[in-house]
N, C-alpha and C positions, 0 to 999 in steps of 0.2 A: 504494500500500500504506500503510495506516497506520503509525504507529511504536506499535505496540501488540502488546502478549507476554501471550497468551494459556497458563494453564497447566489441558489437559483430564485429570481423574484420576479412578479409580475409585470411591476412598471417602476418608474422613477418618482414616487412620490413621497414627499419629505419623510415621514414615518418610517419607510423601508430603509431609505438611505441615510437615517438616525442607527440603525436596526446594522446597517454595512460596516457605519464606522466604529460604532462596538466591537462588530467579527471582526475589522481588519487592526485594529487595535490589539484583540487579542492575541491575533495569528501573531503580530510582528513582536507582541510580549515572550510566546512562546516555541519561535523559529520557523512558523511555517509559511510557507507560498499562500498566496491570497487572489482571489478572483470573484468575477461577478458573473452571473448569465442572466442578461435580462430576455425576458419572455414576452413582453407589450403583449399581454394579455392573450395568448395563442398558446390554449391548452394544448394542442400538436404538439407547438416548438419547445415548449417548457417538458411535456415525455423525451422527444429529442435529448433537449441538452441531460436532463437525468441519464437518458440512456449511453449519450455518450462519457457522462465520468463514469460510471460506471466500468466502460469499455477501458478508462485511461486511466482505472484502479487510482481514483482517487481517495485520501484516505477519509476526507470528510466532506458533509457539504449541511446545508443551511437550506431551507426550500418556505417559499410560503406558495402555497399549492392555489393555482386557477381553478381547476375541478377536480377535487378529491380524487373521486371514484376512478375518474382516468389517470391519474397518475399513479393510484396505490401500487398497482404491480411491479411498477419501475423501480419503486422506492424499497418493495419489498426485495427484491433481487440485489438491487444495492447493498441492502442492510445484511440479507443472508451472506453474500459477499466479505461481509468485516466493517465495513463503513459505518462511521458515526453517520445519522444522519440527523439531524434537528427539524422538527416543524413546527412553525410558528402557526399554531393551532392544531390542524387538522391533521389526523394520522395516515398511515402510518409512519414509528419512528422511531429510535431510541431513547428516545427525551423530545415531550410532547411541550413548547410552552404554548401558554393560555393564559389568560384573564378569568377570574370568575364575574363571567361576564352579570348577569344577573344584578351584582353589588355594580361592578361598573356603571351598568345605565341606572341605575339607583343613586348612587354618587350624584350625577348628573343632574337627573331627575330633581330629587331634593335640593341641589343649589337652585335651581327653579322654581319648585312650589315658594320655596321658600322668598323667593324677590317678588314671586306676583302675590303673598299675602302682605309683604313692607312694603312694596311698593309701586303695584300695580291696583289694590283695594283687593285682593282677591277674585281678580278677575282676567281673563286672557283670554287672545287667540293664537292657538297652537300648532304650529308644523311640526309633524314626526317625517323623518326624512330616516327610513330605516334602510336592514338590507333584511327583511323577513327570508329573502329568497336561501341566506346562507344560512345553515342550522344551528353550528357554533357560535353566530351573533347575533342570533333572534332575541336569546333572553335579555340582552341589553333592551330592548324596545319594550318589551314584556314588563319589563322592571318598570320604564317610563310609564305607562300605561298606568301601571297600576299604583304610584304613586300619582300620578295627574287627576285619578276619578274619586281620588279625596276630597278634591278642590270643587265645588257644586258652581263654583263662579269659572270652571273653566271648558272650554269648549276645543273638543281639538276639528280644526276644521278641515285637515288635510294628514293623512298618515300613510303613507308609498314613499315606495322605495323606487328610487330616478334606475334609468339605465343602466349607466356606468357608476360607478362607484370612486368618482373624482369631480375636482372642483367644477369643471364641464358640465357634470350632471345633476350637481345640485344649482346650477346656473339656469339651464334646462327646465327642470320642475320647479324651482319658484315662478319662473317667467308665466308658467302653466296656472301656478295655484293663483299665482297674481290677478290673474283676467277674472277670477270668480270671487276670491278674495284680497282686496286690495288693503286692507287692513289689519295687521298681522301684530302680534305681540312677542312670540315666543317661538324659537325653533330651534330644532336640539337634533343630534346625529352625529356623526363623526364626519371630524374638525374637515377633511376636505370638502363636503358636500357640504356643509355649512360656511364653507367660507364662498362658495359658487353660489349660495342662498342670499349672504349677504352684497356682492356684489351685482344680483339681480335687483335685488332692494334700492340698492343705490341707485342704479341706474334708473329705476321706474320713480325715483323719488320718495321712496314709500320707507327710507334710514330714517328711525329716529333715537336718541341718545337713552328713551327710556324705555326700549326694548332689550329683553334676555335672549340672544346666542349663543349657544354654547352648544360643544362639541367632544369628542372624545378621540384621543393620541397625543393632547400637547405637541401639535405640528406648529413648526416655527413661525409661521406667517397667524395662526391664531395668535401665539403669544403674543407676537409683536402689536396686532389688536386690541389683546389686555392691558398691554405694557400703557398704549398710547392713554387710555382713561379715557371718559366720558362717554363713549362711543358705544356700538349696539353691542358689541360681543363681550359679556361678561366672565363666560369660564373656560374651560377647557380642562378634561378628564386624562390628565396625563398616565399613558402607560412604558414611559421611559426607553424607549425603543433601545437608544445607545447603549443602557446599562443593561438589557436582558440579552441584546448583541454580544458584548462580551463577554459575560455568562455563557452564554453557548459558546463560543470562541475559546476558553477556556475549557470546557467540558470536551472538547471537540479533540484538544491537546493532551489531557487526562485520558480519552478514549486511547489513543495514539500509540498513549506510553501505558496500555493496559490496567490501567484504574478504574475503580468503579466510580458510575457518576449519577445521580438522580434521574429517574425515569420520567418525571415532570416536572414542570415547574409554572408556578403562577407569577406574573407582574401585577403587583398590588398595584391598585388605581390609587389616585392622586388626583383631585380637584388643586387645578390651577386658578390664583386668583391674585389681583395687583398686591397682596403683600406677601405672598410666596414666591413668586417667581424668580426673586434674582438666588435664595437656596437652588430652587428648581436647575437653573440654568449652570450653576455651580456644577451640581452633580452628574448631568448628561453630559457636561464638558471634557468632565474627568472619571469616565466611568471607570475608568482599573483602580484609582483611588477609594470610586465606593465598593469594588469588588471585595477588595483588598483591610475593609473595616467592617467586622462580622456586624454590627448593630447599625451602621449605614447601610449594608447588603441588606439586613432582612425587613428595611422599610420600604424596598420594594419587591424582594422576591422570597419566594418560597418555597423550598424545596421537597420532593417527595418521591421515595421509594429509592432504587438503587439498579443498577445495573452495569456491566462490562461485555467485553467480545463475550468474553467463556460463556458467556448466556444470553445472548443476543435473539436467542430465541423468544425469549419470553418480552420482546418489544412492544409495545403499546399500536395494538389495532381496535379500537374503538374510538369513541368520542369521549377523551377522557375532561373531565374537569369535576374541581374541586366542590365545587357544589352541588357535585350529584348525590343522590341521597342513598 
């Protein structure tokens, strides 16, 4: 096997490429080669390049998977192979990470209820801009839901999930919700598609300083959002891409040198907000520094179960997360 960390990902969007410079951080912490395969959304070409490290005995790689089900095979031959493989979420894998998601969009949710009962009078109009379609992140919306039907003054008037699943696409479906609802209070989703909502908003003249925004991944153009103040976009649900990057990055190198390494792992979420941010920005900056501090590590990640090659059989093929009962 090479000592070489391969990171295969959908597209170029800030979150992933938070997500890159963690692995490549890692790699160069603990001597290995480093590469990317983007896939721009073409579950085809994303089997391809799995298939070809594979072929070129790679010794690890990193995958955030466009459709599961098509890719599991690839992956599975991979891993029987020897290969570390990490998936950011969906299995199969040696080490599955995830969010629990559920608390995630819950997090969210509540910074929400919570501004339209101080200061909206308990009242709003709601956009859910979900991905129901994916199954691993349905419960984030779930969570919303069911937080927001507390609230009797709130009404969600729009809840689908756009296209694509980038700033494009939540650019797209406001434009949509616009023509029928030109008056909007609240919308919430992850941060790209929220950030494509809010510059539909602008554009139609329909920004106002006392609307809630808010998203989930602390993608950098959110933050800067919050940074600025006054303005629509209140939070953002940081899942720390950088620092669960190098986490894998390091497991990847542990794999390598035949150690055992956790068979999951969650990145605790984190509501962003203007007097957290500059800690925030601290710590994505210098992920190996928070790897590297057991009680800085475990305020974003969590670790569970154990595995190595010797047992690679026993890999995580299910949908695993932490919140299942």
């Amino acid at each position: 096997m090479q000592k070489k960390l391969v990171f295969v990902q959908d597209n170029r969007r800030e979150f992933m490429q938070g997500a890159g410079r963690g692995l490549e951080a890692a790699a160069r912490a603990r001597g290995l080669a480093y590469g990317v395969a983007f896939a721009n959304n073409d579950p085809a070409l994303m089997i391809k390049q799995v298939g070809d490290i594979a072929t070129d005995k790679t010794g690890a790689i990193v995958v955030a998977p466009i459709d599961p089900p098509s890719l599991a095979p690839a992956l599975k031959k991979v891993i029987v192979a020897g290969a570390y493989v990490g998936a950011i979420v969906p299995p199969p894998a040696t080490t599955v990470l995830n969010a629990p998601q559920y608390l995630t969009g819950k997090v969210l949710a509540e910074a929400a209820a919570d501004y339209i009962r101080t200061r909206l009078g308990g009242k709003a109009r709601v956009v859910l801009l979900t991905h129901d379609s994916l199954q691993f992140l349905a419960p984030r919306f779930t969570a919303m839901r069911d937080t927001l039907r507390k609230l009797p003054g709130v009404t969600i008037v729009a809840d689908i999930s756009p296209a694509t699943v980038d700033k494009q696409g939540g650019y797209r479906t406001m434009k949509t919700i616009l023509l029928a609802q030109p008056n909007i209070d609240v919308v919430l989703g992850a941060d790209t598609v929220v950030l494509g909502a809010l510059a539909a908003l602008r554009e139609a003249g329909k920004a106002r300083a006392d609307q809630f925004l808010g998203g989930i991944d602390g993608e950098q153009e959110a933050v800067v959002e919050i940074k600025k103040g006054g303005g629509p976009y209140k939070a953002s649900i940081s899942l720390a891409s950088s620092i669960f990057g190098y986490a894998m990055g390091q497991q990847a190198a542990d794999w390598l040198e035949g150690k055992s390494i956790p068979q999951a792992m969650d990145i605790l979420p984190k509501a962003l907000t203007g007097s957290n941010i500059a800690d925030y920005e601290r710590d994505t900056a210098n992920p190996g520094e928070v790897y590297a501090d057991p009680a800085r590590r475990a305020s974003y990640l969590k670790m569970y179960g154990n595995i190595c090659s010797d047992t690679r059989e026993n890999y995580i093929n299910f949908p695993w997360s932490s919140e299942t009962k």
